[in-house]
C-alpha positions in Angstrom: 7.8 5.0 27.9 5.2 3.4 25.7 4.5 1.7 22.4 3.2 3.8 20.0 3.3 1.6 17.1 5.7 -1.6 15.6 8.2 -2.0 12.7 7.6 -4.9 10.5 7.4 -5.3 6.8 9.5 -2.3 6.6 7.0 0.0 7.3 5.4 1.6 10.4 2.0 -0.3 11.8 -0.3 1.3 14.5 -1.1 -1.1 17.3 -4.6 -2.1 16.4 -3.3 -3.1 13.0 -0.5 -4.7 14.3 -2.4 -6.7 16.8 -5.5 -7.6 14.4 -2.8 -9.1 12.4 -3.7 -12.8 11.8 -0.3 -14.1 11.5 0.5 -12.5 15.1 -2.3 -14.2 16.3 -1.6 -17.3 15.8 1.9 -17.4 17.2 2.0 -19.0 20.6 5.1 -19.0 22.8 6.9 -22.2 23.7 5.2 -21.9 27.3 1.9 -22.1 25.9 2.6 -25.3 23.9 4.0 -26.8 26.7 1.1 -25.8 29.3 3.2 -23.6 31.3 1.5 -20.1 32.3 3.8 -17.4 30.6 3.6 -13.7 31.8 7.0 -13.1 30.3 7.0 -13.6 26.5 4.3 -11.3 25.5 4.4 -7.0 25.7 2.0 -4.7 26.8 -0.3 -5.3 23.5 0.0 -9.1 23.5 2.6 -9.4 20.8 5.2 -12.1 21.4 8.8 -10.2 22.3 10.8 -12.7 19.9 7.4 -12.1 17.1 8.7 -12.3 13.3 7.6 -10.9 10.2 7.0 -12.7 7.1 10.8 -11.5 6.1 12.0 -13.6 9.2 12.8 -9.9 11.0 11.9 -9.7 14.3 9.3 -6.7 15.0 10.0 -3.8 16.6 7.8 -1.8 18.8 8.2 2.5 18.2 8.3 4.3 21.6 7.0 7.2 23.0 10.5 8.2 23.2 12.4 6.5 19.8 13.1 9.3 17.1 11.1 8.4 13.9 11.9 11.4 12.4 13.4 13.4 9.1 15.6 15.6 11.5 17.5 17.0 8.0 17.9 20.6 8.2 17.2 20.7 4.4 14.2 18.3 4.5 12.6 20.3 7.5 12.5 23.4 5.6 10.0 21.9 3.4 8.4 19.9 5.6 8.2 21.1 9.0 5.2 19.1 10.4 6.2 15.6 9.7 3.7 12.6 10.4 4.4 9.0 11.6 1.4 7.1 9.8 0.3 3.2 10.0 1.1 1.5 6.4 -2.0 -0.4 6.8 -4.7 1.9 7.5 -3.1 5.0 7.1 -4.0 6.8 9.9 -1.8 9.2 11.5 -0.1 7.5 15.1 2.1 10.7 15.6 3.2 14.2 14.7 6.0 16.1 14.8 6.3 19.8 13.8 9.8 22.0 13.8 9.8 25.0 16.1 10.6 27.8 14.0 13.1 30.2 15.3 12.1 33.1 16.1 14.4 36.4 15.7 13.9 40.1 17.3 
């Protein structure tokens, strides 16, 4: 299971954008303020577990694994490749198309 992007700002946010973001940047843990090495309070990208947006929600990470997906039956017939893009750069983080069902 991995991060494949974060939640914040209600939107979707790759992991480059997410971690070039200034305001995560800046936010130090407790540990580090006090002097106290810290291998705990940061995930795999560097971004603080208890990490807020400017709403005061905590962000998310997406995993490999989460659904992020329209799973409608009605949607999918219209859109059967779906994409997971980053609302800052736009660039697509994921894909997902519907197997169509095949009949003999």
């Amino acid at each position: 299971m991995r991060i494949i992007a974060y939640t914040y700002g209600a939107d979707y946010h790759c992991i480059d954008c997410t971690t070039r973001n200034k305001k995560f940047q800046r936010t130090l843990c407790i540990h580090y303020i006090q002097g106290i090495p810290c291998t705990n309070c940061r995930d795999s990208n560097g971004l603080l577990y208890e990490q807020k947006d400017n709403d005061g929600n905590l962000v998310h990470p997406l995993f490999s694994t989460d659904e992020w997906q329209e799973l409608d039956p009605s949607f999918l017939e219209d859109n059967p490749t779906q994409y997971l893009a980053c609302g800052d750069c736009h660039k697509t983080i994921d894909e997902y198309t519907v197997e169509s069902e095949v009949t003999a």
